[in-house]
C-alpha positions in Angstrom: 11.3 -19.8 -91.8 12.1 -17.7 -95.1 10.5 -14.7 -95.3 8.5 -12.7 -98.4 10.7 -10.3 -100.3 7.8 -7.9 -99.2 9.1 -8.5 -95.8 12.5 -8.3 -96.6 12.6 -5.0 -97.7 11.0 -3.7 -94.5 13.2 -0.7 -92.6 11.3 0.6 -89.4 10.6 4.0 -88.5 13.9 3.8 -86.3 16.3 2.5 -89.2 14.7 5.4 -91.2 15.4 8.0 -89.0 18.7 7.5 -88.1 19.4 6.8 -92.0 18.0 10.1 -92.3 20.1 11.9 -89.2 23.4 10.5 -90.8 22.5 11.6 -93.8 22.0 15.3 -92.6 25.0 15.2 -90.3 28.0 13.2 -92.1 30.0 13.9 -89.3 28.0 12.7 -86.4 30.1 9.1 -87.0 33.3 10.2 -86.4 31.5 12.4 -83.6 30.4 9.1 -82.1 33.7 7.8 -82.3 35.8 10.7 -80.6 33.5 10.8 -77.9 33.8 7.3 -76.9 37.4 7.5 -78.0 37.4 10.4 -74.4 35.7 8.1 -72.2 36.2 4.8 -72.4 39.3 3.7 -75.1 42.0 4.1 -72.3 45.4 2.4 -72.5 46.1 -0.2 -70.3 48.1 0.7 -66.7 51.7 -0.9 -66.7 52.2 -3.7 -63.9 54.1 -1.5 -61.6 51.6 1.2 -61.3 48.8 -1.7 -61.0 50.8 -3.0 -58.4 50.9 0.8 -56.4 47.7 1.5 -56.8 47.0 -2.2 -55.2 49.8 -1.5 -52.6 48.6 2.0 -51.4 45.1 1.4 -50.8 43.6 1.1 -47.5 41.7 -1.6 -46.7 38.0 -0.6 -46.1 35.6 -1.7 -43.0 32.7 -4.0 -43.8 30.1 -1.5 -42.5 31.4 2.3 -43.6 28.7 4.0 -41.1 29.4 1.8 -37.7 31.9 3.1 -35.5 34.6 1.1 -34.2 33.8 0.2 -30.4 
Protein backbone atom coordinates (compact mmCIF):
# COMPACT_ATOMS: atom_id res chain seq x y z
CA UNK A 1 0.00 0.00 0.00
CA UNK A 2 1.84 3.35 -1.19
CA UNK A 3 1.07 6.13 0.70
CA UNK A 4 0.20 10.08 -0.49
CA UNK A 5 3.16 12.36 -0.39
CA UNK A 6 0.71 14.30 1.98
CA UNK A 7 1.18 11.36 4.29
CA UNK A 8 4.66 10.97 3.79
CA UNK A 9 5.67 14.08 5.09
CA UNK A 10 3.79 13.49 8.34
CA UNK A 11 6.24 13.94 11.73
CA UNK A 12 4.10 13.46 14.98
CA UNK A 13 3.99 15.59 17.84
CA UNK A 14 6.73 13.06 19.43
CA UNK A 15 9.23 13.24 16.45
CA UNK A 16 8.75 17.05 16.81
CA UNK A 17 9.64 17.30 20.12
CA UNK A 18 12.48 15.42 20.46
CA UNK A 19 13.74 17.21 17.06
CA UNK A 20 13.21 20.20 18.98
CA UNK A 21 15.02 18.96 22.43
CA UNK A 22 18.21 17.92 20.34
CA UNK A 23 18.11 20.91 18.76
CA UNK A 24 18.25 22.96 22.06
CA UNK A 25 20.65 20.54 23.77
CA UNK A 26 23.38 19.36 21.08
CA UNK A 27 24.96 17.52 23.72
CA UNK A 28 22.24 15.46 25.15
CA UNK A 29 23.52 12.56 22.36
CA UNK A 30 26.68 12.09 23.53
CA UNK A 31 24.95 12.50 27.12
CA UNK A 32 22.85 9.48 26.15
CA UNK A 33 25.71 7.69 25.17
CA UNK A 34 28.06 8.14 28.29
CA UNK A 35 25.42 7.19 30.47
CA UNK A 36 24.71 3.97 28.98
CA UNK A 37 28.33 3.66 28.28
CA UNK A 38 28.35 3.64 32.89
CA UNK A 39 25.79 1.08 33.02
CA UNK A 40 25.53 -1.31 30.78
CA UNK A 41 28.80 -1.44 28.01
CA UNK A 42 30.91 -3.66 30.38
CA UNK A 43 33.76 -5.80 29.18
CA UNK A 44 33.40 -9.23 29.23
CA UNK A 45 34.85 -11.36 32.57
CA UNK A 46 37.91 -13.60 31.55
CA UNK A 47 37.23 -17.55 31.90
CA UNK A 48 39.09 -17.95 35.03
CA UNK A 49 37.28 -15.37 36.99
CA UNK A 50 33.84 -16.89 35.37
CA UNK A 51 34.99 -20.03 36.53
CA UNK A 52 35.58 -18.53 40.51
CA UNK A 53 32.75 -16.75 40.62
CA UNK A 54 30.92 -20.21 39.48
CA UNK A 55 33.26 -22.17 41.95
CA UNK A 56 32.71 -20.00 45.07
CA UNK A 57 29.05 -19.75 45.15
CA UNK A 58 26.90 -21.59 47.50
CA UNK A 59 24.31 -23.45 46.40
CA UNK A 60 20.95 -21.99 47.40
CA UNK A 61 17.79 -24.02 49.06
CA UNK A 62 14.68 -24.34 47.01
CA UNK A 63 12.46 -22.56 49.57
CA UNK A 64 14.77 -19.41 51.17
CA UNK A 65 12.11 -18.97 54.20
CA UNK A 66 11.63 -22.85 55.40
CA UNK A 67 13.91 -23.94 57.89
CA UNK A 68 15.80 -27.05 57.59
CA UNK A 69 14.02 -29.78 59.90
Amino acid sequence: MKLSKQHSMYESDHTLFIKQLKEKNPGIEQGQREGRALLWDKDTTPLSEQERVRASTVKQQAYVYQNKL
